[in-house]
NUMAR-472588 format. One record per residue: residue in one letter; x negated, y negated, z negated of N, C-alpha, C in turn. Coordinates in steps of 0.1 Angstrom, whole numbers, plus 5000, padded with zeros to 4 digits. Layout:
N
aXYZXYZXYZ;...
This chain:
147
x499250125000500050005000499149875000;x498549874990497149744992496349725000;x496149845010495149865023496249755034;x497849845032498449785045498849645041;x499149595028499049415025497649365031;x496349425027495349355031495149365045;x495449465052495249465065495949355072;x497049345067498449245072497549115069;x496649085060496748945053495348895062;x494648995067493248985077493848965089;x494549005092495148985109496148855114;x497048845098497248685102496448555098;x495348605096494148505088493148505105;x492948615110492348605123492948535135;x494448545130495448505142495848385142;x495348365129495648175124494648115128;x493948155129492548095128492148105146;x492648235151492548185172493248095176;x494748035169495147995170495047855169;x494347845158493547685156492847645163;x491747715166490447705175491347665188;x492647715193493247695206493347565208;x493947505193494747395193493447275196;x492247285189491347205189490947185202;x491247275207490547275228488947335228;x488747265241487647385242486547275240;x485447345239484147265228483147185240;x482947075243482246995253481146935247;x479647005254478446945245477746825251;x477646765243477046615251475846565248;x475246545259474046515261473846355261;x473246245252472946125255472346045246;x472145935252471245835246471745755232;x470845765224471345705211471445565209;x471345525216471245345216472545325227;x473245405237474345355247475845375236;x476245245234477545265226478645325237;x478445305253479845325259480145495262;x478745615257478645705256479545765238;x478845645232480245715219481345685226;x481845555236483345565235484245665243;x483145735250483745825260483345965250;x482845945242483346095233484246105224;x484745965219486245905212487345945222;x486645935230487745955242488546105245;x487346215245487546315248488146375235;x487446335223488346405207489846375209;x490146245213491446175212492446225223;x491746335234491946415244492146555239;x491946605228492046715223490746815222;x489646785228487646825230487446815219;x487046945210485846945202484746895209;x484046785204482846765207481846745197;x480746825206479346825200478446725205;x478246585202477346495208476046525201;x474846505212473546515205472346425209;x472146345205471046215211470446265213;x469746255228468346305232467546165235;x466546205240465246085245465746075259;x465846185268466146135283467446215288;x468246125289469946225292469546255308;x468746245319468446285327467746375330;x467246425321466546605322467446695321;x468846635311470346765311469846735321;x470746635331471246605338470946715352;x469346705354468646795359468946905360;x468646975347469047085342470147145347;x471347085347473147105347473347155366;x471947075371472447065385473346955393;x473146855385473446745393472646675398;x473146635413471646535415471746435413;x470446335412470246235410470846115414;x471646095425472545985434473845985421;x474146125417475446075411475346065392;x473946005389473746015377474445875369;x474745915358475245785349474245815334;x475045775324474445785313474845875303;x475445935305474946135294475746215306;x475146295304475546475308475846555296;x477046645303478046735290477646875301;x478246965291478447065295479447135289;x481047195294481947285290482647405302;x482947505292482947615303482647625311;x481047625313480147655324480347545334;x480547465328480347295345479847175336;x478947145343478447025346479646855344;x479246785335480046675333479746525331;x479046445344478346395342479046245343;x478946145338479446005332480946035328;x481245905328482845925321483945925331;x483546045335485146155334486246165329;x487346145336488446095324488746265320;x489046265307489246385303490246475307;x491246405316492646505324491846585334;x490946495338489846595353489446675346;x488846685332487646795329488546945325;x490046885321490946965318491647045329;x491746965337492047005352491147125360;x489947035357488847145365488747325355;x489447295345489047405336489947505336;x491247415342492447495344492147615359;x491647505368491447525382490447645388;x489447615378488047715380487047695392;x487247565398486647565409485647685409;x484647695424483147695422482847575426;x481947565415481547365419480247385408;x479647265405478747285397479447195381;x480547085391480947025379481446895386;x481646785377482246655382481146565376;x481446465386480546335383481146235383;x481146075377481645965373480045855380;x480245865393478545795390478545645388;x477045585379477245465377478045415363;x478445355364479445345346480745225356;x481845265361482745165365483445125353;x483544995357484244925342486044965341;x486545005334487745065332488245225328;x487045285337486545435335486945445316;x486945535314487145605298485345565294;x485345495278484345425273484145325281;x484645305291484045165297485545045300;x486345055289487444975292486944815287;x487444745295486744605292488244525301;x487744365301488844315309489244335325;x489044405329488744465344488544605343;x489644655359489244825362489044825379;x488144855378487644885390487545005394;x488245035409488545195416487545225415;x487345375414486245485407487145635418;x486045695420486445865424485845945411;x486346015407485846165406484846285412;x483946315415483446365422483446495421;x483646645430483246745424482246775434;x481246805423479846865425480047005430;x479347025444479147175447477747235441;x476947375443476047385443475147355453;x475147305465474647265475474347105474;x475247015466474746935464475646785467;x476946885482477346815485479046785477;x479746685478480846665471481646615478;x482946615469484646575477485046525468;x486346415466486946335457487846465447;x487446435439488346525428489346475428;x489446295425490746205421490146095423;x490946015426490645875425491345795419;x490845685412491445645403491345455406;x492245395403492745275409492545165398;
C-alpha cells in the first residue's frame, strides 16, 4: 500500500514538474557583450516571451557567432543558440518560436545590424527590418518582414 502511495506521489511530482519546464518554454543561451544594454533588453524581451534564458557575457560575441555558422555580413551584437539554431541580433521572439515550431533546415535567423524598433532596440522610431533565415550554404530568404 505505501509502495503504491509512493509510487503515485513520484509520478505526479515528475509529471508536475515536465509540465512546468513546458510552461517555462524552451531554454535560449545567449552569447554577449557586457557593456551592450540593448542585448539585456532583448533578453527581457524573450523571458517576457516565455524563454528561459541563460545570458552569458563573453569578450567577443563574434566568435559564437562564428562558431553558430553565421556569416559575417549578417552579424549584430550577441548570438544565441536554441534547439539547435543559430539566433543572431534581435529577433523578435514569435520568429524564434515560429522557426522551432517549423523545424526548418537552416542554420538559424538573423536580425543584422541593430534596426531601431526591432525587440531591445525600441526608441522613438521603427524602421522596416527582415528576418533572415540562414541556410548552411550561407545563402538566405526573408523569414518576415517587419514594418
Amino acid at each position: 500500500m505505501i509502495r503504491r502511495i509512493l509510487g503515485k506521489a513520484v509520478l505526479a511530482g515528475a509529471l508536475g514538474f515536465s509540465m512546468l519546464a513546458q510552461a517555462a518554454g524552451p531554454v535560449i543561451q545567449v552569447y554577449k557583450s557586457a557593456t551592450c544594454g540593448c542585448c539585456g533588453h532583448w533578453v527581457e524581451h524573450l523571458k517576457g516571451q516565455g524563454f528561459s534564458v541563460k545570458a552569458t557575457d563573453v569578450p567577443s560575441p563574434a566568435e559564437y557567432r562564428e562558431k553558430a555558422g553565421i556569416p559575417a555580413q549578417y552579424g549584430s551584437c550577441h548570438t544565441a543558440m536554441v534547439g539547435g539554431y543559430a539566433i543572431e541580433g534581435h529577433v523578435p521572439a514569435r520568429e524564434i518560436k515560429r522557426l522551432l515550431k517549423e523545424r526548418p533546415k537552416a542554420v538559424g535567423l538573423a536580425v543584422p545590424a541593430m534596426p531601431m524598433g526591432s525587440p531591445g532596440m525600441e526608441g522613438p522610431r521603427k524602421d522596416p527590418y527582415d528576418v533572415l533565415l540562414i541556410q548552411a550554404d550561407g545563402k538566405t530568404s526573408v523569414y518576415q518582414h517587419y514594418k
